[in-house]
C-alpha angles and dihedrals in degrees: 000000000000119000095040125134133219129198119238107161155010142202120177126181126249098177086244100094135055088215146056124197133184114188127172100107104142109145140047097261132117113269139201137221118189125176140178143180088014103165128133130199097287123075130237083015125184110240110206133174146198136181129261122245107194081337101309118114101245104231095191119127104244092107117125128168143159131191142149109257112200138181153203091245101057099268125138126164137164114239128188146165142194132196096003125156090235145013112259093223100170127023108202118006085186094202088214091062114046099285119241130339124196148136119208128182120211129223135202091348087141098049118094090197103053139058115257111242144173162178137239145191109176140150140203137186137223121182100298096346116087115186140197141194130204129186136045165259151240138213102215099217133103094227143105117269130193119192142337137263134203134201146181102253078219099054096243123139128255113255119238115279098037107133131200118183129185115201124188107224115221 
């Protein structure tokens, strides 16, 4: 059946670690992070991301992205980056109200010869103010690469209960 999902991996918070990884990408299809309730033990936190390279999340600073981030109060703004050492996935997880909310879809993780991309639709909340950011982002390396990773920009840890998934889409 097209369109179905399989679980490959889980990472669930414990309030004991700065980072969640999900690895388990082995193959050129198209795969899915979803995560909820992602929120550590600082508010209005910052949620970034990298890609894994044999499991380890890659720092280098190849990462590019560009997206629309809206709000309930009537902002919008554009926001890009070029040449980060990681994606800015969620700005403010605010711990108090529900943490961060998104689904990604990844893109060429598996190809050596091309750059890993995707896509994202995600949401966080502050106090009264709930915002969301759609678009994407690039690693700009020609490499393989197996998984993805997230972390408080903080440093903080993830409290328990925050939960980061990776599907493989068939």
């Amino acid at each position: 059946m097209a369109g179905q999902l399989i679980q490959v991996n889980k990472a669930v918070g414990d309030n004991t670690s700065s980072v969640l990884t999900v690895t388990g990408i082995n193959t050129d299809d198209v795969y899915m992070v979803a995560f909820h309730s992602l929120s550590t033990n600082t508010n209005n936190d910052v949620l970034r991301a990298r890609v894994t390279t044999s499991g380890i999340p890659d720092s280098d600073t190849e990462y590019d992205r560009a997206l629309v981030y809206f709000s309930n109060t009537g902002i919008s703004a554009n926001r890009y980056g070029a040449n980060s050492d990681a994606w800015q996935i969620v700005e403010n997880a605010d711990d108090e109200n529900g943490g961060g909310q998104g689904i990604l879809y990844l893109y060429n993780f598996n190809n050596s010869s091309e750059f890993s991309f995707y896509t994202q639709e995600t949401v966080g909340t502050v106090s009264s103010q709930s915002a969301g950011q759609m678009g994407g982002g690039v690693h700009t390396v020609q490499e393989s690469n197996d998984g993805f990773s997230m972390f408080s920009f903080f440093g903080t840890n993830f409290k328990t209960g925050a939960t980061l998934i990776l599907y493989k889409v068939i």
